[in-house]
C-alpha positions as CSV (number, residue, x, y, z in Angstrom):
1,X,-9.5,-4.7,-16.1
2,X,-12.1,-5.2,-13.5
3,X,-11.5,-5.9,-9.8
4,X,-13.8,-6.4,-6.8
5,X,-12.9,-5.6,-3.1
6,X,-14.6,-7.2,0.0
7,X,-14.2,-6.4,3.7
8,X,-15.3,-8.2,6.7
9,X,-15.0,-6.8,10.1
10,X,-13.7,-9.8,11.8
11,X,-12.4,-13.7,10.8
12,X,-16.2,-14.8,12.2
13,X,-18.0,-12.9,9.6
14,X,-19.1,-14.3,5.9
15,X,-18.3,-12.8,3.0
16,X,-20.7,-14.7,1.3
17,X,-22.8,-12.4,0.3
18,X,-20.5,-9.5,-0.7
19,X,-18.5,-12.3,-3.0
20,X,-21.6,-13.5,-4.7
21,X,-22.9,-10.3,-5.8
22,X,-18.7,-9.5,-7.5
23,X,-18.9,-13.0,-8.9
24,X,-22.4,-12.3,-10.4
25,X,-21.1,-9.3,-11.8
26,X,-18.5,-11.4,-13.4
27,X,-15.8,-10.6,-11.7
28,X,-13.2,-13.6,-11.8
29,X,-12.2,-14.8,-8.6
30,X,-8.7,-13.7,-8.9
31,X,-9.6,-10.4,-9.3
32,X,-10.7,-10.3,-5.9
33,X,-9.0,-9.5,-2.9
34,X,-11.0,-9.3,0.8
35,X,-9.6,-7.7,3.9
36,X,-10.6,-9.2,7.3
37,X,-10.1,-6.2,9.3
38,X,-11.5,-3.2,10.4
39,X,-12.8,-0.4,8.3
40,X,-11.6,2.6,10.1
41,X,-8.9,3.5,7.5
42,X,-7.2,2.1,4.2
43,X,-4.2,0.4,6.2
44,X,-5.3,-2.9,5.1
45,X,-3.0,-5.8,3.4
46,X,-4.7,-6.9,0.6
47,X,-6.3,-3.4,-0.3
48,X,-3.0,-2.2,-0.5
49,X,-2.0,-5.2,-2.9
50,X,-5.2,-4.0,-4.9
51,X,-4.0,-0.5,-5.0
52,X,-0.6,-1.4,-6.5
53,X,-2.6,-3.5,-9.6
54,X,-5.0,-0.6,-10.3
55,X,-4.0,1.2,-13.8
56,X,-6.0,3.6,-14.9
57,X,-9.3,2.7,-17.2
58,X,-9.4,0.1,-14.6
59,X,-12.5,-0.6,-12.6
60,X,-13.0,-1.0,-8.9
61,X,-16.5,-2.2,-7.1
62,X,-17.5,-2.9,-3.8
63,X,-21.1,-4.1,-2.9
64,X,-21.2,-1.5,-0.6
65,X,-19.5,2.3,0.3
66,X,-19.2,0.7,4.2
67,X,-17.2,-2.0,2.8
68,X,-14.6,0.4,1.3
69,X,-14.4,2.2,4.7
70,X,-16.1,3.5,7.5
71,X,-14.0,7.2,8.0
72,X,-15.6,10.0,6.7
73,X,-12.7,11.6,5.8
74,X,-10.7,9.1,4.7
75,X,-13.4,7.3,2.3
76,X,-13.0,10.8,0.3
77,X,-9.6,11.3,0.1
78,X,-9.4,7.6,-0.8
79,X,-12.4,8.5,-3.7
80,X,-10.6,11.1,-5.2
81,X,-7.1,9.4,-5.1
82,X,-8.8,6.6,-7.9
83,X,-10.7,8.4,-9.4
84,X,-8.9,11.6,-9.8
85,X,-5.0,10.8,-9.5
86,X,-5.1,6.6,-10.7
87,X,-8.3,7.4,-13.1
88,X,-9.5,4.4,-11.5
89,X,-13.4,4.2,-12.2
90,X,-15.6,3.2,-9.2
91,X,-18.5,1.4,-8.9
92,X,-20.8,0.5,-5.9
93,X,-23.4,-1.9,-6.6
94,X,-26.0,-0.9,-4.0
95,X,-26.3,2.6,-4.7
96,X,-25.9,3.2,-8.7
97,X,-25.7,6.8,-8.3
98,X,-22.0,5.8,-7.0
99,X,-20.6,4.7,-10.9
100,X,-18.5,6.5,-12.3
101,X,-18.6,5.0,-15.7
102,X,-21.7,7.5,-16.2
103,X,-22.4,11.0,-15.8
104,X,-19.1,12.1,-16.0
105,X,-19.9,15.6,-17.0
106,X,-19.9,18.5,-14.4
107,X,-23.8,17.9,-12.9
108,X,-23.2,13.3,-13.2
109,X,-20.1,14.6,-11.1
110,X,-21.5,16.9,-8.5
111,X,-24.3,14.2,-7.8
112,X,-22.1,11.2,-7.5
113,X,-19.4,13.6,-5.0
114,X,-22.6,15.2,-3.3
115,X,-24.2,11.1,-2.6
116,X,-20.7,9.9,-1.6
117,X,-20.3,12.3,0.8
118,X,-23.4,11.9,2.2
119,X,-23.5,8.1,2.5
120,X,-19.8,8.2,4.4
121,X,-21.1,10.7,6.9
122,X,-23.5,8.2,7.4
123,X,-21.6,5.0,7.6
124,X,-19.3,7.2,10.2
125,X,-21.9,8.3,12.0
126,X,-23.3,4.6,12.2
127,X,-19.8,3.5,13.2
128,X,-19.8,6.3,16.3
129,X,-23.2,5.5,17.1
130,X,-22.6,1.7,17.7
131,X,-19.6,2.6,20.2
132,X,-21.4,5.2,22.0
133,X,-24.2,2.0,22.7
134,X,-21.5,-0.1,23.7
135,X,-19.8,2.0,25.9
136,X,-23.2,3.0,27.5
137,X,-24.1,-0.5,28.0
138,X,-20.9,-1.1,29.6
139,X,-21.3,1.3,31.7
140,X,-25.0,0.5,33.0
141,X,-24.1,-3.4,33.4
142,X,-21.1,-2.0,35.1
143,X,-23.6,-0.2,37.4
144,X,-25.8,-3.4,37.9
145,X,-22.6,-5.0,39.1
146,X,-22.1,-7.0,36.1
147,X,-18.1,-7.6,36.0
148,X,-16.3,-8.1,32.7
149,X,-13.4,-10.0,31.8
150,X,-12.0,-13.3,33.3
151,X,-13.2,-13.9,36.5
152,X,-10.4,-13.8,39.3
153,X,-8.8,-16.3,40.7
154,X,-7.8,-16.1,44.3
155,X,-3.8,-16.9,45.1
156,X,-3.4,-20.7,46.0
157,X,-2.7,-21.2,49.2
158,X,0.5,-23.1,48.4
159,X,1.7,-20.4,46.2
160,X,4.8,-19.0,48.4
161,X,5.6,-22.9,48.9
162,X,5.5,-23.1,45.1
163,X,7.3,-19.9,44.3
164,X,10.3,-21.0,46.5
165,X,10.5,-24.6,45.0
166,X,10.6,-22.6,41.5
167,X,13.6,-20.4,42.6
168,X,15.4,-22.8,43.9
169,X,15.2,-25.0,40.7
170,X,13.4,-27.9,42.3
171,X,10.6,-27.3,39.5
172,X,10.2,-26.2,36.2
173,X,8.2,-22.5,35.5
174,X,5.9,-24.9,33.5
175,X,5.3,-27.4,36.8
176,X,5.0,-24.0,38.9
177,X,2.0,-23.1,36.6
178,X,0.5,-26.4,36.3
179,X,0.7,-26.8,40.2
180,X,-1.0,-23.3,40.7
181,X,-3.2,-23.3,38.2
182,X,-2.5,-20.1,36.8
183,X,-1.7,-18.4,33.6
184,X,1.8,-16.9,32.6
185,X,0.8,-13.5,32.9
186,X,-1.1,-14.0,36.4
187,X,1.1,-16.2,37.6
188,X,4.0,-13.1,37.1
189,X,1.1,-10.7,38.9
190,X,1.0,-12.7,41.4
191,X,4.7,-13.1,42.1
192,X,5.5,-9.2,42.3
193,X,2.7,-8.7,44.8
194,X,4.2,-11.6,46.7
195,X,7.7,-10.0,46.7
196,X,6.0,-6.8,47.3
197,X,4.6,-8.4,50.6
198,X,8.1,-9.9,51.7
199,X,9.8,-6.6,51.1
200,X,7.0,-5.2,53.6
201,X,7.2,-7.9,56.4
């Protein structure tokens, strides 16, 4: 039995592209299962689901060896675990050096082990690379005063009128928020550092 397996990073990204090249290959849809999630190990719902059809003689292929995962480590261990203990055979379309169908002797062996290895180092290192740019454009916006998050919002005047109305039952948590303007979570922020000040005073 063939099966395909896609993975998207996030809901706002299409699979398209991985889907069409698994259909193509004639993989039924049904035989599909995609992950919207990240790939930084094999925690995943419906890779799991996958993992409990695979028998082995079965195949397995991704478009890519990033789709599978993006941890070094992990993409290994996860390689030999279908290919070793489910005698699952793999195949990745991009890079046909990655098919285990073929050159199963010793040397078809040590090249497809040696190319995996090498292309998840890779993704990995891709995967660090992109957080180390985003944490040091972070920090350098952070340093041009660029402020991140929701911007704040100042305490209404009329909050301490509000917060007594609201304790004394004249209006609803829901009116409270409404007449503030706040959320539910800075509207409680707001109401410890106001107790906070009347415990002071």
């Amino acid at each position: 039995m063939t099966y395909g397996y896609i993975r998207v990073s996030s809901t706002d990204q299409n699979e398209a592209r991985q889907l069409a090249a698994l259909r193509d290959r004639g993989i039924p849809r049904g035989k599909i299962y995609t992950d919207r999630q990240s790939g930084k190990d094999f925690q995943r719902p419906q890779y799991q689901r996958l993992l409990k059809r695979l028998r082995p003689g079965d195949l397995l292929c991704v478009l890519s060896i990033d789709r599978l995962g993006r941890n070094y480590g992990e993409i290994l261990e996860q390689w030999r675990t279908l290919t070793k203990e489910m005698l699952v055979d793999v195949c990745v379309f991009d890079m046909p050096l990655l098919d285990t169908r073929s050159g199963k002797d010793l040397m078809g062996t040590f090249i497809a082990d040696l190319t995996l290895q090498i292309l998840s180092f890779v993704a990995q290192k891709e995967r660090e690379n992109i957080h180390q740019r985003q944490a040091e454009g972070i920090a350098e916006a952070k340093k041009r005063g660029v402020r991140f998050g929701r911007p704040y919002l100042p305490t209404p005047e009329n909050f301490s009128i509000v917060v007594s109305q609201w304790e004394s039952g004249l209006i609803s948590f829901e009116d409270a928020l409404e007449t503030t303007g706040l959320s539910y979570g800075t509207f409680y922020r707001r109401l410890r550092a106001h107790r906070d000040d009347v415990q002071t005073t």
